[in-house]
C-alpha positions, 0 to 999 in steps of 0.5 A: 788141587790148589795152585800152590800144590799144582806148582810143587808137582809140577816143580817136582816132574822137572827136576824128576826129569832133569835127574834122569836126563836122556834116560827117560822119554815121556810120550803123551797122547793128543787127548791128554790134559794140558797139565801133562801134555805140558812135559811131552818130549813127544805128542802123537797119536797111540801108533806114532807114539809107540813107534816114536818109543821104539826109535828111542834106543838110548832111553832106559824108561818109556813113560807114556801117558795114555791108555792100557793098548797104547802101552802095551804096543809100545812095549813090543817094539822096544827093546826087552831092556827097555822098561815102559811104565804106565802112569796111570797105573790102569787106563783100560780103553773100554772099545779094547776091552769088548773082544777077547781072545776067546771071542775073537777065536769063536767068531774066527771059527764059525765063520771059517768054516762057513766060507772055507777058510776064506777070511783074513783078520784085521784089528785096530791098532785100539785092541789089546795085545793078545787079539793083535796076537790073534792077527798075527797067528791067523795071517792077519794084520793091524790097522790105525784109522788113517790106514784102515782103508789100505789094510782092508784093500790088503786084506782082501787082495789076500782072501775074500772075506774079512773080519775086522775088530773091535770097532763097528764104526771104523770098519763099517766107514773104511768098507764103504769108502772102497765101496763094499756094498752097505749090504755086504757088511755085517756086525758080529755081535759076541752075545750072539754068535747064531744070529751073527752068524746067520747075517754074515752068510752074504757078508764080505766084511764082518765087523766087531759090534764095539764101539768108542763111547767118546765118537758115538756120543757125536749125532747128526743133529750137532751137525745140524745145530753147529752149521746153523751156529756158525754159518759157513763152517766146516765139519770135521769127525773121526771115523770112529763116529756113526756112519750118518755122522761121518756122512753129515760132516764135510771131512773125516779123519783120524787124530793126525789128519784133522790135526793137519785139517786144522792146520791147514785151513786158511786164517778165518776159517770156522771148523768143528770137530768132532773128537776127544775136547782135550784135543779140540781145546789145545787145537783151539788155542794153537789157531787163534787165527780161527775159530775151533769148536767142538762138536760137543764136548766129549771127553775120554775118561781113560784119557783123563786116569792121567794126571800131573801127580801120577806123572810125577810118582811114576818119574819118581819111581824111575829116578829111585830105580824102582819104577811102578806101572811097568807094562809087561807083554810076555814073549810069545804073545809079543812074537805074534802081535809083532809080525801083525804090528810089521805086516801093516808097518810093510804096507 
């Protein structure tokens, strides 16, 4: 898009904004791109976000620029009247889209009945609604990457094993840092339900076999090469990464711990992330007193369905009282997905 167009849409989302004042709130996602992070009234990560949407009583619209999950949580925990829209249109996180339901159920069951019921559910807060729903039927429970940790302690003070969706990574890190033994953890892998099964006879922890493409593109040998770049450098990824990579850095955390790591390094510091570029980026900028890098760049596509004319058309929609992309979540599924989204808010 030319500079000139640019300009007029970003002229158009302001006066869209000013038109509808304190009845619509824009939530933007860390990994958005400048262009839209730009109009924030609130930046965070997908559950501060979402919480953030709740808190919101006075707004009538809930615009949240990030993806299809993200979305949805927010509108279970805002108020029926309130209307969350999706500017995107559709923004689906590919790690949430490799359970369903009916996968989750199968695995549920088998494993059930191998160890008698003794097993409890825990989903990242990166799943859809209906598998939250799942927890939440089965008495478990939602998880960020800066909770997982607790929520497995949780979990396993409550039965003697569990089963963790949709992320391996994040599962297989958070279990060994309690010090669940490597052996003990087990993929589940919904193409093959028999040999999974056999592998999590001895299992304690049984994670989903998906991933997020954006934190596996990250390996041991980037480490390797930034540390020979950049002498002295410190490095930070997301648990979401491999366990080898995770355990080459010298710190791992989520969205808003390596936002803190970064902001609380001394001037001079070098740092390299490993996360989402957008992030890396604006970070990099917001510290000119050190020097941030990425890794190596990785974008996240979902992230980036966002833009400044999808933005405005869905401002747009508001103001003419017919809004567009409006996330809907039915009751029952709400109901569910609720009680596990407040089981982690208890803890």
């Amino acid at each position: 898009m030319e500079d000139k167009e640019l300009q007029a849409v970003f002229q158009d989302i302001e006066k869209a904004k000013t038109d509808l004042g304190s009845d619509v709130v824009i939530l933007v996602h860390h990994y958005q791109r400048d262009e839209v992070v730009r109009f924030a009234d609130f930046i965070g990560d997908s559950l501060e976000l979402s919480r953030e949407a709740a808190a919101q009583q006075h707004a009538r619209y809930i615009v949240f620029c990030g993806v299809n999950f993200m979305a949805e949580t927010a509108a279970m925990l805002c108020a029926p009247e309130q209307v969350v829209l999706l500017p995107a249109g559709d923004a689906p996180c590919p790690m949430a889209r490799m359970v369903d339901v009916e996968q989750a159920e199968e695995a549920w069951d088998r494993l059930s009945e191998a160890w008698d019921a003794d097993l409890i559910p825990i989903t990242y807060q990166n799943s859809t609604a209906g598998v939250k729903a799942f927890c939440g039927r089965h008495g478990g429970a939602v998880c960020t990457s800066s909770n997982a940790q607790r929520l497995f302690r949780w979990a396993l003070s409550q039965k003697g094993h569990l089963i963790f969706f949709p992320d391996e990574w994040l599962g297989t890190n958070s279990a060994l840092a309690l010090g669940i033994p490597r052996q003990e953890i087990v993929a589940w892998d919904p193409s093959d339900v028999e040999g999974s099964l056999a592998r999590s006879r001895m299992a304690k922890v049984v994670v989903w076999k998906g991933y997020c493409h954006v934190h596996t593109f990250f390996t041991v040998e980037q480490v390797q090469e930034v540390r020979a770049r950049y002498p002295g450098v410190r490095v930070i990824v997301h648990p979401e990464c491999p366990v080898d990579v995770v355990a080459a850095a010298d710190a791992y955390g989520s969205t808003s711990q390596i936002i803190r790591f970064v902001q609380d390094a001394p001037p001079g510091s070098v740092i390299a992330i490993g996360t989402e570029i957008n992030m890396v980026a604006r970070l990099g900028q917001e510290h000119p007193d050190k020097t941030v890098v990425p890794l190596t760049r990785s974008l996240c596509g979902a992230m980036y369905r966002t833009t400044p004319v999808g933005l405005r058309d869905a401002l747009l929609s508001c103001v003419a009282g017919r809004p567009i992309n409006v996330v809907h979540v039915d009751a029952e599924t709400r109901k569910w997905a609720n009680i596990a989204l407040q089981r982690m808010l208890s803890l």
